[in-house]
Gaussian input, Z-matrix of N, CA and C with variables (Angstrom, degrees):
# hf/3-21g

backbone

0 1
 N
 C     1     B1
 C     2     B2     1     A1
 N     3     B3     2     A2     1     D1
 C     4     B4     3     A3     2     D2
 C     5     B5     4     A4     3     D3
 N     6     B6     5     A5     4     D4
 C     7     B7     6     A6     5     D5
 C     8     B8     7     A7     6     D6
 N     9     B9     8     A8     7     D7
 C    10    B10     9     A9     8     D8
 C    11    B11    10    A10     9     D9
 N    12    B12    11    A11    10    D10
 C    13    B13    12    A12    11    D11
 C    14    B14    13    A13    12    D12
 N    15    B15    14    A14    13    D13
 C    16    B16    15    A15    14    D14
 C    17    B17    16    A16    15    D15
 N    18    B18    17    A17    16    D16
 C    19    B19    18    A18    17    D17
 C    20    B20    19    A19    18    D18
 N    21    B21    20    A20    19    D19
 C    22    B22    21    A21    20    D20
 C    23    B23    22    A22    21    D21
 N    24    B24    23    A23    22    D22
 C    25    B25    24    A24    23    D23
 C    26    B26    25    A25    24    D24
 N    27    B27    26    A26    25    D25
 C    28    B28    27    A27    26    D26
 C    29    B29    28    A28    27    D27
 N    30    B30    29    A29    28    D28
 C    31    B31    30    A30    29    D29
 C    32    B32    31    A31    30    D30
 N    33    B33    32    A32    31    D31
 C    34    B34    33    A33    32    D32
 C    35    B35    34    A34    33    D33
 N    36    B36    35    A35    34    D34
 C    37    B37    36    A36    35    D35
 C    38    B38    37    A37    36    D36
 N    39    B39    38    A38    37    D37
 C    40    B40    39    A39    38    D38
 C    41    B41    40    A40    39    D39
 N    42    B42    41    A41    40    D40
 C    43    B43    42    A42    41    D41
 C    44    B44    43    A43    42    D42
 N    45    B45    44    A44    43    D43
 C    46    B46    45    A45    44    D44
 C    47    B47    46    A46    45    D45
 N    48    B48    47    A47    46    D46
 C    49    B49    48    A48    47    D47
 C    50    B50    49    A49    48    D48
 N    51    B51    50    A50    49    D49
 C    52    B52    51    A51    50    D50
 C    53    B53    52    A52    51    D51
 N    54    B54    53    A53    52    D52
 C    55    B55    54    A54    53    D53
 C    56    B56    55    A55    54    D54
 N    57    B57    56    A56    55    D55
 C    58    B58    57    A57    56    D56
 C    59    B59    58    A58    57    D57
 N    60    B60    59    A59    58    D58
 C    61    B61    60    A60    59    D59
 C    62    B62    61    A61    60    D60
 N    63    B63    62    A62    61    D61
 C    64    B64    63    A63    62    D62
 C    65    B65    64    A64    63    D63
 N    66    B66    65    A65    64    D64
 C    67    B67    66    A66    65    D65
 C    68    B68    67    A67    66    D66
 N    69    B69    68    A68    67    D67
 C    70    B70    69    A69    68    D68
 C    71    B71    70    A70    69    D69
 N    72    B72    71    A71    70    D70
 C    73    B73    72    A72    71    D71
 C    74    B74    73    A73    72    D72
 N    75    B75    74    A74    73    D73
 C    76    B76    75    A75    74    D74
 C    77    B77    76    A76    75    D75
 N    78    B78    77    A77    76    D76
 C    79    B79    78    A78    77    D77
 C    80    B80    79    A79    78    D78
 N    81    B81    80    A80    79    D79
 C    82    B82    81    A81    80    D80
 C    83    B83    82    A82    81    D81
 N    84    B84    83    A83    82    D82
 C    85    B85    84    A84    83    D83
 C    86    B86    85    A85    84    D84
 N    87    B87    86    A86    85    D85
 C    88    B88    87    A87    86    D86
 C    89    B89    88    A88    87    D87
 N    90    B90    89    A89    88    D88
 C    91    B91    90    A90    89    D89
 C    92    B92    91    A91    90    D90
 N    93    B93    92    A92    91    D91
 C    94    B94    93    A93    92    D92
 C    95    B95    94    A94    93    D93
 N    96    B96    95    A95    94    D94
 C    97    B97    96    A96    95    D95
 C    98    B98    97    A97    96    D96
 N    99    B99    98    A98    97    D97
 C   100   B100    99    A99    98    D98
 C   101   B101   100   A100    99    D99
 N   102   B102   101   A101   100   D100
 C   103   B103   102   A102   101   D101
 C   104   B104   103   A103   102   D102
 N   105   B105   104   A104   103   D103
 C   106   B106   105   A105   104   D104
 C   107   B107   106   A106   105   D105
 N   108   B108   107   A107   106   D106
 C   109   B109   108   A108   107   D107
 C   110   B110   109   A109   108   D108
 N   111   B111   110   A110   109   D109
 C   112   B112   111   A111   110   D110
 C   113   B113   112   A112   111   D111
 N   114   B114   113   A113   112   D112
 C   115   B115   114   A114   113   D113
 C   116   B116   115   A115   114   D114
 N   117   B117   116   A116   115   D115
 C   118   B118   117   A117   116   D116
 C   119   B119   118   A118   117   D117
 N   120   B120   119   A119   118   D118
 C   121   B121   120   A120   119   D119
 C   122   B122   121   A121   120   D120
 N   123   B123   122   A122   121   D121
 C   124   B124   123   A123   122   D122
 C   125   B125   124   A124   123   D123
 N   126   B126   125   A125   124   D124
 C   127   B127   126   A126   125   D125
 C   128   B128   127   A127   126   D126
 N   129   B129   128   A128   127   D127
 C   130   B130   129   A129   128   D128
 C   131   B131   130   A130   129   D129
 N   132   B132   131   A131   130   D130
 C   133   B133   132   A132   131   D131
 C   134   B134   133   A133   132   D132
 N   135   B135   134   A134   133   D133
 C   136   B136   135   A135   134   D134
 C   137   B137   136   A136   135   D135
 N   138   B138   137   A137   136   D136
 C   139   B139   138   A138   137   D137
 C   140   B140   139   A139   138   D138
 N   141   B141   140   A140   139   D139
 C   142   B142   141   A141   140   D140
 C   143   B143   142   A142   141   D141
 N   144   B144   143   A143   142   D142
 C   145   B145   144   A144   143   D143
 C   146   B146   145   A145   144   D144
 N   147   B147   146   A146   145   D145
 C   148   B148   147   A147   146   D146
 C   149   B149   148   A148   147   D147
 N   150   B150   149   A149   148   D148
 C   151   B151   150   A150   149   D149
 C   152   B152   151   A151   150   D150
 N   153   B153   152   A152   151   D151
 C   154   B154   153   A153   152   D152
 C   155   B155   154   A154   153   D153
 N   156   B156   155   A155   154   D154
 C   157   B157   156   A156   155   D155
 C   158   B158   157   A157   156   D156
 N   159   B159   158   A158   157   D157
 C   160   B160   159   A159   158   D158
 C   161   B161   160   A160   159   D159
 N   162   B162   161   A161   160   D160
 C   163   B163   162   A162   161   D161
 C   164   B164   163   A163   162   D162
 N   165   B165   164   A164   163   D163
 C   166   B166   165   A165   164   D164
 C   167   B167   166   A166   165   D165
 N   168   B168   167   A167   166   D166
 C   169   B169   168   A168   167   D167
 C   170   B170   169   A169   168   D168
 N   171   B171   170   A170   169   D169
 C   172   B172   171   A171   170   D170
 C   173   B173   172   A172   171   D171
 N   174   B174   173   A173   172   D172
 C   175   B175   174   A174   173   D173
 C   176   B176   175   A175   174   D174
 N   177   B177   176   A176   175   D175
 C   178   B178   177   A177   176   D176
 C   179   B179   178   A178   177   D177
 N   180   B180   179   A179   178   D178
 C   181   B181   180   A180   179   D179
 C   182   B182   181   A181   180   D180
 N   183   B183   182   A182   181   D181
 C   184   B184   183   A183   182   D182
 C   185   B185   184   A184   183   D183
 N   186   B186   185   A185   184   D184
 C   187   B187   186   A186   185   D185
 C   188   B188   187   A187   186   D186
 N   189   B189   188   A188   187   D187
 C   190   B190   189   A189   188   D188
 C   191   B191   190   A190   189   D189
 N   192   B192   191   A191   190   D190
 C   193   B193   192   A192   191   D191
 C   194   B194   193   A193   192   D192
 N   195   B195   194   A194   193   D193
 C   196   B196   195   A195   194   D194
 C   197   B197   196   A196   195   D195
 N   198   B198   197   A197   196   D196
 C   199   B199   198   A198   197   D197
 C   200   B200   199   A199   198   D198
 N   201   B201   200   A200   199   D199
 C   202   B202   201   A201   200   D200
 C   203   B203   202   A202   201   D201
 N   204   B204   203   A203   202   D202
 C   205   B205   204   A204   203   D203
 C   206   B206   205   A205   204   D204
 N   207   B207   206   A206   205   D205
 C   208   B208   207   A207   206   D206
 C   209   B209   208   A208   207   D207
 N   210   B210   209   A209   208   D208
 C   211   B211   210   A210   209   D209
 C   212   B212   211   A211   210   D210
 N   213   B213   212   A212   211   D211
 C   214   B214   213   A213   212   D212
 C   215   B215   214   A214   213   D213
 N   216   B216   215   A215   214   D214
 C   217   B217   216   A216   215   D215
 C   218   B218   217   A217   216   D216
 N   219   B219   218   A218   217   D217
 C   220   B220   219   A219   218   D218
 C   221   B221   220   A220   219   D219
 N   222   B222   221   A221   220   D220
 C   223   B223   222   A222   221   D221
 C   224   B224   223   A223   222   D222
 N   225   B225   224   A224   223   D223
 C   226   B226   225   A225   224   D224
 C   227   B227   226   A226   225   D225
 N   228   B228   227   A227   226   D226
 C   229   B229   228   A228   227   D227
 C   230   B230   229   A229   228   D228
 N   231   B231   230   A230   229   D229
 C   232   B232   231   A231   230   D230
 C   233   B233   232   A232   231   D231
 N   234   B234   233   A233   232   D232
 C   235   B235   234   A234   233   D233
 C   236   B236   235   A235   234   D234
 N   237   B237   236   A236   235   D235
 C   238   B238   237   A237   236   D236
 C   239   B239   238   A238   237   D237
 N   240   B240   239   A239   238   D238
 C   241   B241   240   A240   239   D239
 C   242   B242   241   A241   240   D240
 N   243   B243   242   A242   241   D241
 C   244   B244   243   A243   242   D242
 C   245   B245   244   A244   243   D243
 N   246   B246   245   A245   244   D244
 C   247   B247   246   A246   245   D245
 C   248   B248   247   A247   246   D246
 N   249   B249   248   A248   247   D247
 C   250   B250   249   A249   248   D248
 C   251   B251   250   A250   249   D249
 N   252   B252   251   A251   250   D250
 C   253   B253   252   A252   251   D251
 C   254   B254   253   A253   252   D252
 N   255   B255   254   A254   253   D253
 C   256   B256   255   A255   254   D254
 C   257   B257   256   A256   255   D255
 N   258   B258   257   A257   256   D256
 C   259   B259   258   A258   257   D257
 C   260   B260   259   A259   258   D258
 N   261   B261   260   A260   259   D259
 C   262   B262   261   A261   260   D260
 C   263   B263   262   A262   261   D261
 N   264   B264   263   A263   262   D262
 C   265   B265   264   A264   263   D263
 C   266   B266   265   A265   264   D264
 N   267   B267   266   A266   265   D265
 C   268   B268   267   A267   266   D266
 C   269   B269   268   A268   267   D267
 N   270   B270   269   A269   268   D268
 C   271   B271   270   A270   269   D269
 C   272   B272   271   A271   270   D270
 N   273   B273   272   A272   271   D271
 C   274   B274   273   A273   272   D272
 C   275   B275   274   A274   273   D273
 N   276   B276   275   A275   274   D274
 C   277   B277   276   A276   275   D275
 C   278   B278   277   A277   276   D276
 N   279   B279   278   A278   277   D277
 C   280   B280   279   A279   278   D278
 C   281   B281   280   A280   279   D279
 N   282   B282   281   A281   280   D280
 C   283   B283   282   A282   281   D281
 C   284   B284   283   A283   282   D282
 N   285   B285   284   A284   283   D283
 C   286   B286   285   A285   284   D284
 C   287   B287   286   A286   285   D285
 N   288   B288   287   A287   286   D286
 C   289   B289   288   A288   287   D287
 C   290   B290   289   A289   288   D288
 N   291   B291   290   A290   289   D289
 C   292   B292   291   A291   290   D290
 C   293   B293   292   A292   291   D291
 N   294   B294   293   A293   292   D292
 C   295   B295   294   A294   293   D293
 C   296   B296   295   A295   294   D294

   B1=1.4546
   B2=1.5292
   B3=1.5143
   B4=1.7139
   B5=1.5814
   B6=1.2750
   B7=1.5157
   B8=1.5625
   B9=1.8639
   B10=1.7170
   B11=1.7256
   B12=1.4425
   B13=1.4836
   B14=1.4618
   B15=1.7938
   B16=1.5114
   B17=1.4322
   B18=1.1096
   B19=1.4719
   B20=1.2323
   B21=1.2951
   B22=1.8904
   B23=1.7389
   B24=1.1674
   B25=2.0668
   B26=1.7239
   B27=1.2719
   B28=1.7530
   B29=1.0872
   B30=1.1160
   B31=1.6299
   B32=1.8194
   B33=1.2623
   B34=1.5234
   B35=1.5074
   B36=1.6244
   B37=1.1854
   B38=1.5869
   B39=1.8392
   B40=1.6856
   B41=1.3167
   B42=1.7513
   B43=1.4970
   B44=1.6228
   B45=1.4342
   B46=1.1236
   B47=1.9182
   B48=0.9938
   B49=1.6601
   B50=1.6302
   B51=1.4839
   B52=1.3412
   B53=1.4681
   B54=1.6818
   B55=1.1994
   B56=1.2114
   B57=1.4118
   B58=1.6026
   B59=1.2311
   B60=1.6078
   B61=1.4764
   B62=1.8746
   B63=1.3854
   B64=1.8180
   B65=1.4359
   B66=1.6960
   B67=1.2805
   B68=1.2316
   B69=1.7348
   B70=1.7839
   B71=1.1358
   B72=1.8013
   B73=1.1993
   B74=1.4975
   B75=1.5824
   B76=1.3768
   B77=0.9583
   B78=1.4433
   B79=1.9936
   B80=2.0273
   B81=1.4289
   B82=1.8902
   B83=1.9281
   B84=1.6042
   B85=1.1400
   B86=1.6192
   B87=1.0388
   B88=1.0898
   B89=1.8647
   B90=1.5824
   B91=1.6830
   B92=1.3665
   B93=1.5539
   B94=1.0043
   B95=1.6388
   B96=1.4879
   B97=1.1882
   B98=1.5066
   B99=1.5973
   B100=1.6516
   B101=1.8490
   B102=1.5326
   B103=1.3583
   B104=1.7183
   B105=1.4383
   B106=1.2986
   B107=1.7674
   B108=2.0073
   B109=1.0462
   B110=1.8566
   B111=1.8150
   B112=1.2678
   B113=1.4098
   B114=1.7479
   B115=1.6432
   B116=1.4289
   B117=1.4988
   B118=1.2264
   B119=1.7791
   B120=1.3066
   B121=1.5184
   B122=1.3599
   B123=1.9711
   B124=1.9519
   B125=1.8925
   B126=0.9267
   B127=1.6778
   B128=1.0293
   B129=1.0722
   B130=1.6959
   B131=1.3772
   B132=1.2711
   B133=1.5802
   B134=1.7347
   B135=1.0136
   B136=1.7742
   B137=2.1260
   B138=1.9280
   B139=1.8555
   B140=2.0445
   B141=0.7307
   B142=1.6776
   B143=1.2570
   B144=1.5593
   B145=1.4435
   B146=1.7375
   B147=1.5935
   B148=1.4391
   B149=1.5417
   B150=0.9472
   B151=1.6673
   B152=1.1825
   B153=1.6096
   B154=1.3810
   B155=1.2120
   B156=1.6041
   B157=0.7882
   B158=1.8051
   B159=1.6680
   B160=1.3705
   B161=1.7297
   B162=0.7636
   B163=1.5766
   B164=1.9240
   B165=1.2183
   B166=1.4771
   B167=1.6769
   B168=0.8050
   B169=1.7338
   B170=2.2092
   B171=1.0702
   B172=1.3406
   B173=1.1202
   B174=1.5987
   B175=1.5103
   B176=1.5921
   B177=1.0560
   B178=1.6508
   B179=0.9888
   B180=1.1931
   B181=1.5003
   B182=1.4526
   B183=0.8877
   B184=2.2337
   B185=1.1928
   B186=1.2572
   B187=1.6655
   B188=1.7735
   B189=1.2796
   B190=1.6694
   B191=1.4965
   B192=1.3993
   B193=1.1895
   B194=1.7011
   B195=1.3381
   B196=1.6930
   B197=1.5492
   B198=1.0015
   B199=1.8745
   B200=1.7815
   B201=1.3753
   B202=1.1819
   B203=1.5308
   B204=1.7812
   B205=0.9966
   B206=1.4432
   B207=1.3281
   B208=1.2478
   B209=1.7598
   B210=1.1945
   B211=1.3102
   B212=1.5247
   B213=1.2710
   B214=1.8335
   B215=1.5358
   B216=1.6603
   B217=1.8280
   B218=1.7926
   B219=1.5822
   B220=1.8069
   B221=1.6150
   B222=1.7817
   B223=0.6149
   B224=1.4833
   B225=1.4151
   B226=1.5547
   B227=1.3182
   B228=0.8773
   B229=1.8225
   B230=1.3717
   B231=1.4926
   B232=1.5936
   B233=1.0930
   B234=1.2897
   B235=1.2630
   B236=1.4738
   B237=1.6246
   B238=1.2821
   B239=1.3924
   B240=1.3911
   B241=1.2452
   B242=1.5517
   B243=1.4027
   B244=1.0894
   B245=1.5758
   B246=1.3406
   B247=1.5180
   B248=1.7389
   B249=1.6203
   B250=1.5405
   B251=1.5509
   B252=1.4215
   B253=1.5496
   B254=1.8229
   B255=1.4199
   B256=1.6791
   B257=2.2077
   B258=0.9023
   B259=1.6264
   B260=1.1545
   B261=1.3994
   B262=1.4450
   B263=1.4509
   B264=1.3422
   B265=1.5953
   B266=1.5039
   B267=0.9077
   B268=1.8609
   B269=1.5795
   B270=1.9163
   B271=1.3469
   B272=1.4083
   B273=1.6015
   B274=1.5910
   B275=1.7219
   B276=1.1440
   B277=1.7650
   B278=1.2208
   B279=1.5159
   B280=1.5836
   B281=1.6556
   B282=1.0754
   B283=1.3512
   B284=1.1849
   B285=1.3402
   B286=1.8970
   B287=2.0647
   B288=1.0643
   B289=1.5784
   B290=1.5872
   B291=1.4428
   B292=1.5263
   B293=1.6617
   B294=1.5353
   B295=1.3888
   B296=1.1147
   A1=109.63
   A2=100.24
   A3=89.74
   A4=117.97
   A5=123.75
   A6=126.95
   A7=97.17
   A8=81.54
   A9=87.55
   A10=80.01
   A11=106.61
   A12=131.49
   A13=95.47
   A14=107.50
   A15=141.76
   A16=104.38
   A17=140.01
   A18=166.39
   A19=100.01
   A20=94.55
   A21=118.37
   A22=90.74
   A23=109.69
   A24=115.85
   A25=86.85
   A26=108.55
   A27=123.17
   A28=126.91
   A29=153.28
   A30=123.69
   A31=108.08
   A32=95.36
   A33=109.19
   A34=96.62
   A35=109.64
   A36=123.60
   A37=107.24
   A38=100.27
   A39=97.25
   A40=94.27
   A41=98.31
   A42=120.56
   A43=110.73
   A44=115.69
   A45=129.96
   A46=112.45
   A47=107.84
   A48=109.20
   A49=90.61
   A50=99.40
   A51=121.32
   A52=113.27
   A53=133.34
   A54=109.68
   A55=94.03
   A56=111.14
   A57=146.47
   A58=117.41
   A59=122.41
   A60=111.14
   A61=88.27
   A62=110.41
   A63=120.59
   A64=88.37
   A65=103.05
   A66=108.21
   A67=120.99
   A68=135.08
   A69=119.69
   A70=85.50
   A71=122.10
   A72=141.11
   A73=91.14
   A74=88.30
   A75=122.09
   A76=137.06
   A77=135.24
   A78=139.85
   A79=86.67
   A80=92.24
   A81=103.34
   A82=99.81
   A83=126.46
   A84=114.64
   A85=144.11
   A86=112.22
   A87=126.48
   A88=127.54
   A89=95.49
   A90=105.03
   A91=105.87
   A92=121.88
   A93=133.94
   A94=120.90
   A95=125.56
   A96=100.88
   A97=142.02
   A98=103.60
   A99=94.43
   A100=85.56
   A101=98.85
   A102=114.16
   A103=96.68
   A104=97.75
   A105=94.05
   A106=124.54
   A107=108.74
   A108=117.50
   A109=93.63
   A110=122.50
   A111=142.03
   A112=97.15
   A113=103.91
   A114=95.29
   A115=107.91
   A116=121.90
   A117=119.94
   A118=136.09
   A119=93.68
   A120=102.71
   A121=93.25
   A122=99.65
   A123=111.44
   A124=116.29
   A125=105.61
   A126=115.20
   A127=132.51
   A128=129.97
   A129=141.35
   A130=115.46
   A131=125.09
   A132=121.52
   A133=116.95
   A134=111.33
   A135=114.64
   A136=89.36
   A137=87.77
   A138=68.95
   A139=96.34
   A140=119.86
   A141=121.06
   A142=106.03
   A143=111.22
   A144=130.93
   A145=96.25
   A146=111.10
   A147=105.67
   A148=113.19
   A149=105.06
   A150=105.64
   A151=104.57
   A152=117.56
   A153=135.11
   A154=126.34
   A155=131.97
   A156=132.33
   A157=109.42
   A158=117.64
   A159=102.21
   A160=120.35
   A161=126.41
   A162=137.73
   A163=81.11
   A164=128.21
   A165=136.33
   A166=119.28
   A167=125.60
   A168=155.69
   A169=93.06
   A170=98.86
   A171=93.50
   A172=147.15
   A173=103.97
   A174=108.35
   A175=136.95
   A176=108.78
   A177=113.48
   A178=85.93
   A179=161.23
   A180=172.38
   A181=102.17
   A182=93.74
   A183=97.41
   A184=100.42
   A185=125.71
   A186=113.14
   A187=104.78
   A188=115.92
   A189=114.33
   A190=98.43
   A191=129.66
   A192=128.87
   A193=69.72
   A194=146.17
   A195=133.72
   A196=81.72
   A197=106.55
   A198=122.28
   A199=104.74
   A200=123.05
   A201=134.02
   A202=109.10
   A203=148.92
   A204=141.45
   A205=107.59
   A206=117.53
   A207=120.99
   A208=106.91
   A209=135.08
   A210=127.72
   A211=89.77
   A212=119.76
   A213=112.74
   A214=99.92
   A215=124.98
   A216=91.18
   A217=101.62
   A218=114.63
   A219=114.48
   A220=105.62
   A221=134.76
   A222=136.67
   A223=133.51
   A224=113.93
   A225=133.21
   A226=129.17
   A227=135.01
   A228=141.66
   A229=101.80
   A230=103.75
   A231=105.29
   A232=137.77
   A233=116.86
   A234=122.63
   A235=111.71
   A236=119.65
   A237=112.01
   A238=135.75
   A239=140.65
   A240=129.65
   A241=145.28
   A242=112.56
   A243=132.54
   A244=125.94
   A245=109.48
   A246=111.88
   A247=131.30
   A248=98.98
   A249=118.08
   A250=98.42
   A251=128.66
   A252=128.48
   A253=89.06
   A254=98.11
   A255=100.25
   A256=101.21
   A257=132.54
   A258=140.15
   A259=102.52
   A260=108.98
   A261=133.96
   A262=110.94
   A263=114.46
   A264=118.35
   A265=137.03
   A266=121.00
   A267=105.21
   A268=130.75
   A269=96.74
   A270=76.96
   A271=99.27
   A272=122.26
   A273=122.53
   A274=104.38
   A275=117.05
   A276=134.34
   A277=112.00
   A278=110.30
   A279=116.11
   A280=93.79
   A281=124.38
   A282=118.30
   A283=131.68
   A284=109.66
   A285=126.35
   A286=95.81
   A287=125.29
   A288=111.84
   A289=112.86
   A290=115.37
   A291=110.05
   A292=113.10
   A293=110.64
   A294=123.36
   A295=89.18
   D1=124.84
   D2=170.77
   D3=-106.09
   D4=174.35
   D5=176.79
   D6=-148.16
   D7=155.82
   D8=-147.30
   D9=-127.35
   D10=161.44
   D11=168.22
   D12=-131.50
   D13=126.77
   D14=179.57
   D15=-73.02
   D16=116.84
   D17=146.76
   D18=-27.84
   D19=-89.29
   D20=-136.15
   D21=-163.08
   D22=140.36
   D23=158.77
   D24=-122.18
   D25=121.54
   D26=134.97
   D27=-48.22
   D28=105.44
   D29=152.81
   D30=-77.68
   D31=-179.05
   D32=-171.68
   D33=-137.55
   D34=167.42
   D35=-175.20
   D36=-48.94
   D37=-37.61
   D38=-168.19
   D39=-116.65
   D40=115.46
   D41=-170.52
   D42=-56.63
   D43=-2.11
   D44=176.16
   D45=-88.45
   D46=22.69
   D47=-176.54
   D48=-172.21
   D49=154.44
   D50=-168.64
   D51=-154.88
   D52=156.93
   D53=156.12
   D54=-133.26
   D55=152.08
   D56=168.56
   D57=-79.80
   D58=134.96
   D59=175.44
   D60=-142.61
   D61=133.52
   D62=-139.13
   D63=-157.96
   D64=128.19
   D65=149.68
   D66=-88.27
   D67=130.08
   D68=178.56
   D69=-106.85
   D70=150.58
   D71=144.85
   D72=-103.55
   D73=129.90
   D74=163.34
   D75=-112.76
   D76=160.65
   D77=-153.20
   D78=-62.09
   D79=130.36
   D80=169.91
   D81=104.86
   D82=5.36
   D83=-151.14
   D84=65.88
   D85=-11.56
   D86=168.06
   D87=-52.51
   D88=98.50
   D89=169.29
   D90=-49.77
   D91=167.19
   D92=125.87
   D93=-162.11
   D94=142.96
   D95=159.40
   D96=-95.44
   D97=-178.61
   D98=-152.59
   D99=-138.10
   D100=136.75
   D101=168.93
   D102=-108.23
   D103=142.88
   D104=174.77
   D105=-176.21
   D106=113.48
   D107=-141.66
   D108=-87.63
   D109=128.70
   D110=-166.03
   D111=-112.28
   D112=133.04
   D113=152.65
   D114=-134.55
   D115=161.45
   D116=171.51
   D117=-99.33
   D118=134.74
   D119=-173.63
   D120=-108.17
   D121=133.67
   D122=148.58
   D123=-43.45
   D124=-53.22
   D125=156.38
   D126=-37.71
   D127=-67.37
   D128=-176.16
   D129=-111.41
   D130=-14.60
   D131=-164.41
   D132=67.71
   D133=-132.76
   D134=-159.61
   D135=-98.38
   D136=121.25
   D137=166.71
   D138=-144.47
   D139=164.60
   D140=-176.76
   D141=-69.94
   D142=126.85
   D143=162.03
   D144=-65.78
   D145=-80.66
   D146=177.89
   D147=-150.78
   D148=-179.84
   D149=-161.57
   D150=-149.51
   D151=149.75
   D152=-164.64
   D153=-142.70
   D154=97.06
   D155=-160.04
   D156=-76.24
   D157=135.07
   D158=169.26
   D159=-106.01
   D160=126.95
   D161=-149.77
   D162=-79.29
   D163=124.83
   D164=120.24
   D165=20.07
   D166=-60.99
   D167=-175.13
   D168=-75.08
   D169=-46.29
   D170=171.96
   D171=-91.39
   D172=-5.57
   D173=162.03
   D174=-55.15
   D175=-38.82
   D176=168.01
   D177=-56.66
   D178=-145.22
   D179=175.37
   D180=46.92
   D181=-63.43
   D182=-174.27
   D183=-67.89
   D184=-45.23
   D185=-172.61
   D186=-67.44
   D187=-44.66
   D188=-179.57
   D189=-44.94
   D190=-68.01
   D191=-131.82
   D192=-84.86
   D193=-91.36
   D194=-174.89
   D195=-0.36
   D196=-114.14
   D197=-135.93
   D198=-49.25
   D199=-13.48
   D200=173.35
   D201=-20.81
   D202=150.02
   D203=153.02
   D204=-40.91
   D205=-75.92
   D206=-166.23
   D207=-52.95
   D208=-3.14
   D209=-176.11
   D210=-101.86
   D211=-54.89
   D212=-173.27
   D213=-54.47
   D214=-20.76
   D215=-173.99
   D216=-91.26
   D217=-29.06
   D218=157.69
   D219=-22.37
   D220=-57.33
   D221=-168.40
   D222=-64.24
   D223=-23.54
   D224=151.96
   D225=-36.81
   D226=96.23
   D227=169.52
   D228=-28.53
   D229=114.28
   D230=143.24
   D231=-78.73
   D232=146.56
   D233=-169.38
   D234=-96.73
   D235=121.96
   D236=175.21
   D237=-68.39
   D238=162.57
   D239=-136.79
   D240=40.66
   D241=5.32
   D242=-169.47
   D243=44.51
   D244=6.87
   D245=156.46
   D246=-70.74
   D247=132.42
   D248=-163.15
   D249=-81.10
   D250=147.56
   D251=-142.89
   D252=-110.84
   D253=131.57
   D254=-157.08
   D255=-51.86
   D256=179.46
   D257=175.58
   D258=-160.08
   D259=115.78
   D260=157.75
   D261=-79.88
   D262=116.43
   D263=155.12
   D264=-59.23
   D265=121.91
   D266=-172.08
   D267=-59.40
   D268=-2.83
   D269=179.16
   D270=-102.77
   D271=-14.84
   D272=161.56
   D273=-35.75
   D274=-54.07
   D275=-159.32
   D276=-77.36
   D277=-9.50
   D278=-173.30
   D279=-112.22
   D280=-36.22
   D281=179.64
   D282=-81.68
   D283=-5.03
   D284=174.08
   D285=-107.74
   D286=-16.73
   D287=155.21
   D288=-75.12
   D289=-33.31
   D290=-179.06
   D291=-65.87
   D292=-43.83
   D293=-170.76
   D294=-57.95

């Protein structure tokens, strides 16, 4: 039997899916962590699509590519419709108070 300590819950756009990030201790002591994609049923409530164990040996690895540049700009909010949010310059803003 294993027992698990809760990370983190994601939600996702569709409040109907989630992901889990879980430490399981397992029979012998053994950590490990666990990725793991949930969806919800009126029926059953929250149950695992699938799950992924990450081996020890691979954490340096997951955390690089996490904190990676290219992962911190993934992390940026998109903006819907793909319109860029107008920017006023200050000296545009300083020269229409003088006028």
């Amino acid at each position: 039997m294993s027992n698990e300590t809760l990370l983190n819950v994601f939600p996702t756009d569709d409040e109907r899916r989630r992901l889990v990030v879980a430490i399981q201790r397992c029979e012998g002591d053994v950590d490990r962590l666990v990725l793991r994609q949930e969806s919800f049923s009126q029926d059953v409530g929250w149950f695992t699509q699938s799950s992924m164990a990450i081996e020890p040996e691979q954490l340096p690895g997951l955390k690089m590519a996490l904190t990676s540049n290219t992962a911190r700009k993934l992390q940026r909010p998109c903006r819907s419709g793909g319109a860029s949010p107008a920017v006023l310059s200050f000296s545009e803003a300083a020269t229409s108070r003088v006028g």
